[in-house]
C-alpha positions as CSV (number, residue, x, y, z in Angstrom):
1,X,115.7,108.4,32.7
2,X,116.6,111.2,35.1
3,X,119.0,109.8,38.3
4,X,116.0,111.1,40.7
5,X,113.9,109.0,38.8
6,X,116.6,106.1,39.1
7,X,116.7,106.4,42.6
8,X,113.2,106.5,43.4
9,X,112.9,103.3,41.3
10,X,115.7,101.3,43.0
11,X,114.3,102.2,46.2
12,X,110.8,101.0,45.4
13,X,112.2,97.6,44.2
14,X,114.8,97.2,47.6
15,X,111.4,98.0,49.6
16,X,109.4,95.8,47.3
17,X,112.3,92.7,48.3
18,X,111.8,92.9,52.1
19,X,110.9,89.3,53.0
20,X,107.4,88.9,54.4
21,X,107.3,88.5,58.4
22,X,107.3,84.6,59.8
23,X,103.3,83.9,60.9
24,X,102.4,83.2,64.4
25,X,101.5,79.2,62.9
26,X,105.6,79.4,61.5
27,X,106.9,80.0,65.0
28,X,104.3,77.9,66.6
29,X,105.6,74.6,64.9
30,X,109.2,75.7,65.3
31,X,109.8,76.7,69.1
32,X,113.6,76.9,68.6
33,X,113.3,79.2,66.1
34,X,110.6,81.2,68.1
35,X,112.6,81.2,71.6
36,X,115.9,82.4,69.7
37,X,113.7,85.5,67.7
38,X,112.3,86.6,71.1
39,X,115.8,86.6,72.7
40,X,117.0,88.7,70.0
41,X,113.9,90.9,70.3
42,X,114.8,91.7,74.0
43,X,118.0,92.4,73.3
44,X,117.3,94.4,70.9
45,X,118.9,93.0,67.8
46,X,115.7,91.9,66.2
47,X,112.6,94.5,65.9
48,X,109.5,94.3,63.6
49,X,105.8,92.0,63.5
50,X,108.4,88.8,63.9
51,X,108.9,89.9,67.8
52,X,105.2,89.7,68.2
53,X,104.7,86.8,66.0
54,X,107.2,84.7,67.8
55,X,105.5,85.5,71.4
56,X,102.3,84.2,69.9
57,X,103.8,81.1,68.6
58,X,105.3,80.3,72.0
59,X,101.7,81.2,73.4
60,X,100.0,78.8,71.0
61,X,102.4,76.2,71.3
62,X,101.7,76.4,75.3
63,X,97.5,76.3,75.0
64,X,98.2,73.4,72.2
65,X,100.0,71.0,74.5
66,X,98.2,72.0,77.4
67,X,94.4,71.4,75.6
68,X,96.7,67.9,74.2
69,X,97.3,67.0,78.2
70,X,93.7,68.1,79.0
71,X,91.9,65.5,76.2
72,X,94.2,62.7,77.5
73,X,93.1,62.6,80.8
74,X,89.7,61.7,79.4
């Protein structure tokens, strides 16, 4: 195997490692986890789907309890 070759294949396989961004349902059920990504992701240190993901989460969390609160009062 040729070391261009090599490289190209160890590259593929780091790329092919990346671990899959947390879902907006993930952050949802874990608000700590959620409020500390979007900290990061103002600051700066964090960047990718997860920023978005984690804004979600907080959102749906939010319109869960709030629809909870709603169907108590009847």
């Amino acid at each position: 195997m040729s070391r261009g070759a090599l490289i190209l294949l160890v590259c593929v396989a780091v790329a092919g490692c990346s671990p899959q961004p947390r879902s907006v349902s993930f952050f949802a059920a874990n608000l700590a986890t959620a409020k500390a990504v979007v900290a990061e992701c103002r600051s700066g240190a964090h960047r990718g789907p997860e920023c978005e993901n984690a804004q979600a989460g907080i959102a749906s969390a939010a319109r869960d309890a709030r629809m909870h609160e709603f169907h108590k009062a009847f």
